[in-house]
C-alpha positions as CSV (number, residue, x, y, z in Angstrom):
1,X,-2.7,3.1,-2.3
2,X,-5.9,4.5,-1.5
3,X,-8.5,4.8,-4.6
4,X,-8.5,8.5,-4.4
5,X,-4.8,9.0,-5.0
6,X,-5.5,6.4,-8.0
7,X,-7.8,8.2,-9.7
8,X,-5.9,11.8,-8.8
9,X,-2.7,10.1,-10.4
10,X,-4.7,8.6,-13.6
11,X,-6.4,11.8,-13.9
12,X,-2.8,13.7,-14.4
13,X,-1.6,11.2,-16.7
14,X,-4.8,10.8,-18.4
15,X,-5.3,14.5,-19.0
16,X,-1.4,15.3,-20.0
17,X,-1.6,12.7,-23.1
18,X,-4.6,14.3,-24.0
19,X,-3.7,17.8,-24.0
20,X,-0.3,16.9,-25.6
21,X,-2.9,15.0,-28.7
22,X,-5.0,18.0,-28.9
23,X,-2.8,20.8,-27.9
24,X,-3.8,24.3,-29.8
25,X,-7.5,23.5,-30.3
26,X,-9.7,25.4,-28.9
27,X,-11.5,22.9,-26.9
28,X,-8.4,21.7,-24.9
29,X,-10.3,22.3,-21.2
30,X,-13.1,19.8,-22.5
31,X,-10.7,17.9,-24.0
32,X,-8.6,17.5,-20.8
33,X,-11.6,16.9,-18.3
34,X,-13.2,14.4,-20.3
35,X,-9.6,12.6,-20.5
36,X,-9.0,13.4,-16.6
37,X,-12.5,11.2,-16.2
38,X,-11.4,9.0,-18.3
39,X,-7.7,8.7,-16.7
40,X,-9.9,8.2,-13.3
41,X,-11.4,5.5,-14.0
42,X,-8.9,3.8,-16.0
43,X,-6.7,4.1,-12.8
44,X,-9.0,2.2,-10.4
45,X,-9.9,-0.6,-12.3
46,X,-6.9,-2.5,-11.5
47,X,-8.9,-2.8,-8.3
48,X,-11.4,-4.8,-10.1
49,X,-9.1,-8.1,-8.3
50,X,-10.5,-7.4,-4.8
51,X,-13.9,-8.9,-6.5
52,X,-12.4,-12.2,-6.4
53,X,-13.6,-13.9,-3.4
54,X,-15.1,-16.8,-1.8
55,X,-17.6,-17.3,0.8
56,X,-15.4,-21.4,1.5
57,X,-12.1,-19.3,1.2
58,X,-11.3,-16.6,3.0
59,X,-8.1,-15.9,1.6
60,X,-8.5,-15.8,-1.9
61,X,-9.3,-12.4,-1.8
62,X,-5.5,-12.0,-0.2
63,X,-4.3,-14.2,-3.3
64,X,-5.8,-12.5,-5.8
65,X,-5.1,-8.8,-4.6
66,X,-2.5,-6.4,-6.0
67,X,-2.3,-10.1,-8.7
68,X,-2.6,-10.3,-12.1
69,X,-4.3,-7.1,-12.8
70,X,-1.7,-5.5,-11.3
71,X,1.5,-7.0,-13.0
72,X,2.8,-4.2,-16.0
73,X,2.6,-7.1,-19.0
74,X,-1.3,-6.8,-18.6
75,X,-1.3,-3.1,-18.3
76,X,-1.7,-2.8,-22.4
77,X,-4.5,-5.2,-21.5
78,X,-5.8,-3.7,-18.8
79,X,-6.4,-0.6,-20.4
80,X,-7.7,-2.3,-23.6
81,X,-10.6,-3.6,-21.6
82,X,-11.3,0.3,-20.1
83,X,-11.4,1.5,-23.3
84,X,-13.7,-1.0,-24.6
85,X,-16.4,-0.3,-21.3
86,X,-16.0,3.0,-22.2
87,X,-16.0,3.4,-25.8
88,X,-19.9,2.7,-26.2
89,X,-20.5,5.8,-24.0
90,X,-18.0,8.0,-25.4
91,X,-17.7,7.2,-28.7
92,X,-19.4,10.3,-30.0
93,X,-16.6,12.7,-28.5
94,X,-13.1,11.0,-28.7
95,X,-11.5,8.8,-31.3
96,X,-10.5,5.4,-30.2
97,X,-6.6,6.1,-30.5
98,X,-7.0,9.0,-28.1
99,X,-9.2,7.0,-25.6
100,X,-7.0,3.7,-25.7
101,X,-3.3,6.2,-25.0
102,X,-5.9,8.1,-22.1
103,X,-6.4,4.3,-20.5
104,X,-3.1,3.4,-20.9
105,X,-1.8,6.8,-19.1
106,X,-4.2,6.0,-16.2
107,X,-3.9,2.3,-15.6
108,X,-0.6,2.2,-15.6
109,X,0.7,4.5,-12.5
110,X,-1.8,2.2,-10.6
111,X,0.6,-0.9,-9.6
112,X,3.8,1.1,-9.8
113,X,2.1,3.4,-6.9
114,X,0.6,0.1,-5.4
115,X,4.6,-0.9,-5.4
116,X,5.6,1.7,-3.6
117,X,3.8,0.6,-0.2
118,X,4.2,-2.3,1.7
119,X,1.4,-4.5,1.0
120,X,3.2,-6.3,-2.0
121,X,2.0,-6.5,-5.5
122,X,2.8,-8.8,-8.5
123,X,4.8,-6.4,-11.0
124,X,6.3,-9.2,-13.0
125,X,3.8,-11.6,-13.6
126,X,3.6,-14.4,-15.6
127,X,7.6,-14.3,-15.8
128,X,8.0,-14.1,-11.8
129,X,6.2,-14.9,-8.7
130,X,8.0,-12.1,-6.6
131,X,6.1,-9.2,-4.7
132,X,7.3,-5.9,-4.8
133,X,6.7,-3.9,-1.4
134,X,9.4,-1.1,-2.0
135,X,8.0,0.6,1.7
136,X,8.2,4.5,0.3
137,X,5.1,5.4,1.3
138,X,1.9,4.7,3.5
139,X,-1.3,3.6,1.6
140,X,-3.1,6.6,3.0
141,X,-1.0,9.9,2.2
142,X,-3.3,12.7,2.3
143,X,-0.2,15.6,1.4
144,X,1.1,13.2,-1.3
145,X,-2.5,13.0,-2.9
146,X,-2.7,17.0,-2.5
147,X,0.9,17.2,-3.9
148,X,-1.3,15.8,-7.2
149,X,-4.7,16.9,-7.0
150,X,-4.4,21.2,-6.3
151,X,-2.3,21.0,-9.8
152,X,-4.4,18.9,-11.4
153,X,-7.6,21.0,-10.8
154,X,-5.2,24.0,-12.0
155,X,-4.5,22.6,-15.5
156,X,-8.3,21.8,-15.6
157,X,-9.6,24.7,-15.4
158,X,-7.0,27.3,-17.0
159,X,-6.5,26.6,-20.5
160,X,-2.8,28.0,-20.6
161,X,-1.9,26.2,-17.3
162,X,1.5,24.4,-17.0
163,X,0.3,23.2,-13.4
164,X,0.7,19.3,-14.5
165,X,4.3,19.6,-15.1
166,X,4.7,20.7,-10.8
167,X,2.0,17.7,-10.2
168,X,4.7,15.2,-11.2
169,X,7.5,17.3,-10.3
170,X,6.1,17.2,-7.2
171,X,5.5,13.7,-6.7
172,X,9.0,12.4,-7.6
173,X,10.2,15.0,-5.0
174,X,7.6,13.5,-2.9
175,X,9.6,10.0,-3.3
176,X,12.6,11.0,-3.2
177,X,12.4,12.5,0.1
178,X,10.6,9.3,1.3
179,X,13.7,7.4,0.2
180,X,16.4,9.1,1.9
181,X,14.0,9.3,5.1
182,X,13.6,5.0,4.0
183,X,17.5,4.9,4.1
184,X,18.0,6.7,7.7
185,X,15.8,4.4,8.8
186,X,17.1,1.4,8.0
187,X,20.4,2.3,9.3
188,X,19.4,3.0,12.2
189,X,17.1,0.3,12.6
190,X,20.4,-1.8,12.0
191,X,22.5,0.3,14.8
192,X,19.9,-0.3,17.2
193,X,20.3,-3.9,16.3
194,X,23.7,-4.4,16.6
195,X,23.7,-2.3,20.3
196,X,21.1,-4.8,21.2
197,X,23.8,-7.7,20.1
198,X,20.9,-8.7,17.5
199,X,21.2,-9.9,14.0
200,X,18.6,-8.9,12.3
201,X,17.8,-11.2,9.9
202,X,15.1,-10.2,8.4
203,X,14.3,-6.1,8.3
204,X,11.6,-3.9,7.3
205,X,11.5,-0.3,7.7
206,X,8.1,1.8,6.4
207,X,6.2,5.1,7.0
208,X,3.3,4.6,9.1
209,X,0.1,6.4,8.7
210,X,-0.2,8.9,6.7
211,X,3.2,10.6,6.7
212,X,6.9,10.7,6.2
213,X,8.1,11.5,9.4
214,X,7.6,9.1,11.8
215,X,8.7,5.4,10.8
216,X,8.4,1.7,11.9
217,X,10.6,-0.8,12.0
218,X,10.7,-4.7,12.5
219,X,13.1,-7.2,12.2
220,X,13.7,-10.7,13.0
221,X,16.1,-11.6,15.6
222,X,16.4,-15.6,17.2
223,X,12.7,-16.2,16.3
224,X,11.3,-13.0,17.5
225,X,9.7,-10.1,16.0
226,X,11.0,-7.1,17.3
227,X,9.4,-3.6,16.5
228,X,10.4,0.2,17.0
229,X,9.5,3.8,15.7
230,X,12.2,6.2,14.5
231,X,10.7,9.8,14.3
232,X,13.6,10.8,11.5
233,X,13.6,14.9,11.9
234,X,16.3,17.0,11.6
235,X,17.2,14.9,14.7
236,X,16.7,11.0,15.2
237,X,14.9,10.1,17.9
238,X,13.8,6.2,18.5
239,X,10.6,4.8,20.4
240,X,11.4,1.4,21.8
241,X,8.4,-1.1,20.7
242,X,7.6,-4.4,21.7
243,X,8.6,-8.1,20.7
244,X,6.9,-11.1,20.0
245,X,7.8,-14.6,18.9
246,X,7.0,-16.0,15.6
247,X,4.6,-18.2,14.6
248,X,6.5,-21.0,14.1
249,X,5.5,-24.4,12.9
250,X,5.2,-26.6,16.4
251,X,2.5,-23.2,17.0
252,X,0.9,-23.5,13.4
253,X,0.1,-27.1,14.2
254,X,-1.1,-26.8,17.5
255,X,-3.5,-24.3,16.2
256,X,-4.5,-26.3,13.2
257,X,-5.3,-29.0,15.6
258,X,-5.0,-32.1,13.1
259,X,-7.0,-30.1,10.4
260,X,-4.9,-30.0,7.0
261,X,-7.0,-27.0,5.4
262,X,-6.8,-25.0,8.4
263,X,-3.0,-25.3,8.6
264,X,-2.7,-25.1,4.8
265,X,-4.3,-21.7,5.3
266,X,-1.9,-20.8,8.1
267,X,1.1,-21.3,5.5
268,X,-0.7,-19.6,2.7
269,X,-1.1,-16.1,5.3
270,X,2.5,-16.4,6.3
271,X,3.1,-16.2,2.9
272,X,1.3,-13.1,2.5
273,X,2.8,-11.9,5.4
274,X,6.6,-12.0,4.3
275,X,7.1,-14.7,7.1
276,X,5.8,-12.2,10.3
277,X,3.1,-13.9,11.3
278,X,2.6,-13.9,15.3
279,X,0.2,-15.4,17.4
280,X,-1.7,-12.9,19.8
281,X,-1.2,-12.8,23.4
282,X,-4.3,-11.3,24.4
283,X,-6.6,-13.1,21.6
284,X,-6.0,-16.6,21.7
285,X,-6.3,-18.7,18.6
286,X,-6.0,-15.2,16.4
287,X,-2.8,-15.0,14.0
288,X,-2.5,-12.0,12.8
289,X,0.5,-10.0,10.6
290,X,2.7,-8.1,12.6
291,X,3.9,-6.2,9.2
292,X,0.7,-3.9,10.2
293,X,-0.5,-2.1,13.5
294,X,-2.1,0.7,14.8
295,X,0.4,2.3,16.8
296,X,4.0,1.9,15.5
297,X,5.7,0.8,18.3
298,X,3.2,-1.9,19.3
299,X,2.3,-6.0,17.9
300,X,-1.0,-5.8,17.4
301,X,-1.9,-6.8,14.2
302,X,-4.5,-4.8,12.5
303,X,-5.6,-8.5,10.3
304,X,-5.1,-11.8,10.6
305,X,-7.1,-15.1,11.2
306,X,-9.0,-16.7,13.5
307,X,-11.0,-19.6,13.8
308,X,-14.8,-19.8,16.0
309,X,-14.7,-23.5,17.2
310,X,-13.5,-27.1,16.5
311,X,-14.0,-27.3,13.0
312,X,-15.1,-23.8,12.1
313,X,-13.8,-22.5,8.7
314,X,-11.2,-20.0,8.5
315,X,-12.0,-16.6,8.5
316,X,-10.1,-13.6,8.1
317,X,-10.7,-10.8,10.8
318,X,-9.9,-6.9,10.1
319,X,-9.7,-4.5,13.6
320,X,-8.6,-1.1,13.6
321,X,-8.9,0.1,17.2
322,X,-7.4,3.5,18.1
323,X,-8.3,4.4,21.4
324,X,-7.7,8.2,22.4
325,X,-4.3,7.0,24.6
326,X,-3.5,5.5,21.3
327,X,-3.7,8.4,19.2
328,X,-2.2,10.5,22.3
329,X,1.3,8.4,22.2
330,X,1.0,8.2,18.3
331,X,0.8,11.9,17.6
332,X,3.5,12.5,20.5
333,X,5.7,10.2,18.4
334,X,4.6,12.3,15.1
335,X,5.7,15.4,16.9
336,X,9.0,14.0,18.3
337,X,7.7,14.4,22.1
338,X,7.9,12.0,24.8
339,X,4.9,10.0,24.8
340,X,2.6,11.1,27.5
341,X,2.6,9.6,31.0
342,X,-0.4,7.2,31.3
């Protein structure tokens, strides 16, 4: 998820522990801010994997991301090493116990909340290689992070608050609502398949930006990606999207052109990419993930990669157009409305 709802989420963890340590003192407001900062912190540093990179490799940064930093046996770890950076500055006004059980509480809602979107993130390492992308919630959820934070600054700054307890209340509510709304989806996702006289054999149902009402779907059907948007109100209504053809490995060659690294790259991204990979019709020679778009009915990756030339290294390309006939036909879709008439 997005940094801020990390540190919001560490904060509230952070800050609880501490109060709970220190409850009855007089001092519990300085005592929960100073363990809110230090919950803050603690919950971004996870993070600290997007620093692995290459200028020769492109997509070791992808690798690496949401890896080993993230997995929950190096969370007691994780937090160790917080607590050490931070002990030198704050050893003066909070034991080590207190500081350690303050990292702790804000590392480790970090890769449980990165689980919970679609990107994929390494819970179980070193014992398993499998990515957990449970599709609950976008990366960007402004209510969600306000579900956290307007609690938060209430216990923060009342010393008799019980605010925290409605912050987390809150935020399971938050889930569980995106998981009945995650359910609907996929059925109907699956209905639509079968009127089609698809098999989906491969299906992926998640929120797109920034709320839980309007959803996108995509699943694989006789080498094709096809995608639609469900708004899922009191009443279903579905956007028919677009299809594309996989990537598939007569295409990966062609593009790799005889060159082994650029092809072993290819592989490694449709890897990453749970297999839905797509080559782009109006960009030639750019492979991008169709997991991702700006508009949720359209293929039109928002990543990928792309090579300059015979020869040319591989580099990965970001784009996040959003033209004003875009955001017209998205917010129609928010809204359940037809989607206005070009």
């Amino acid at each position: 998820m997005d940094i801020l709802t990390h540190a919001v989420m560490g904060a509230a963890l952070a800050a609880g522990v501490a109060s709970f340590r220190h409850r009855g003192e007089k001092s519990v407001l300085a005592t929960r801010r100073l363990a809110a900062g230090i919950g803050a912190l603690a919950g971004l540093l996870p993070d600290a994997d997007a620093l692995i990179q290459s200028g020769s490799d492109a997509l070791l940064v992808l690798d690496y991301h949401r890896h080993f930093t993230h997995a929950l046996a190096f969370v007691p770890i994780g937090a160790l090493v917080a607590a050490l950076l931070l002990w030198p500055l704050l050893r003066r006004r909070i034991d080590m116990t207190t500081l350690y059980l303050c990292c702790l509480a804000g590392y480790l809602p970090h890769p449980l909340l990165d689980a919970c979107t679609s990107y994929g993130t390494h819970l179980w390492l070193p014992f398993s290689q499998r990515r957990e992308a449970w599709n609950l919630i976008a990366v960007v959820d402004p209510l969600f992070t306000l579900l956290l934070a307007v609690p938060l600054f209430l216990f923060l700054w009342r010393p008799d608050s019980r605010a925290l307890r409605w912050s987390l209340l809150l935020g399971m509510g938050y889930f569980s609502l995106s998981f009945v709304q995650q359910q609907r989806g996929e059925v109907a996702a699956l209905e639509l398949a079968q009127s089609r006289g698809h098999r989906a054999e491969q299906l992926s149902v998640k929120p797109s930006m920034a709320n839980l009402v309007l959803w996108r779907s995509l699943y694989v059907h006789d080498g094709k990606v096809q995608v639609d948007a469900f708004h899922l109100g009191p009443t279903l209504r579905h956007y028919p999207g677009a299809s594309a053809p996989l990537l598939d490995a007569t295409a990966a060659r062609r593009l790799a052109a005889g060159d082994p690294m650029r092809l072993r790259d290819i592989e490694r991204f449709r890897a990453f990419s749970d297999g839905f990979i797509v080559e782009d019709s109006v960009r030639p020679g750019f492979v991008g993930d169709a997991r991702y778009a700006m508009q949720p009915t359209m293929i039109a990756p928002i990543w990928g990669l792309e090579w300059r030339g015979a020869g040319a290294a591989t580099e990965f390309v970001s784009r996040h157009d959003f033209s004003p006939a875009m955001r017209r036909d998205f917010f129609a879709m928010l809204l359940g409305r037809d989607k206005p008439t070009p």
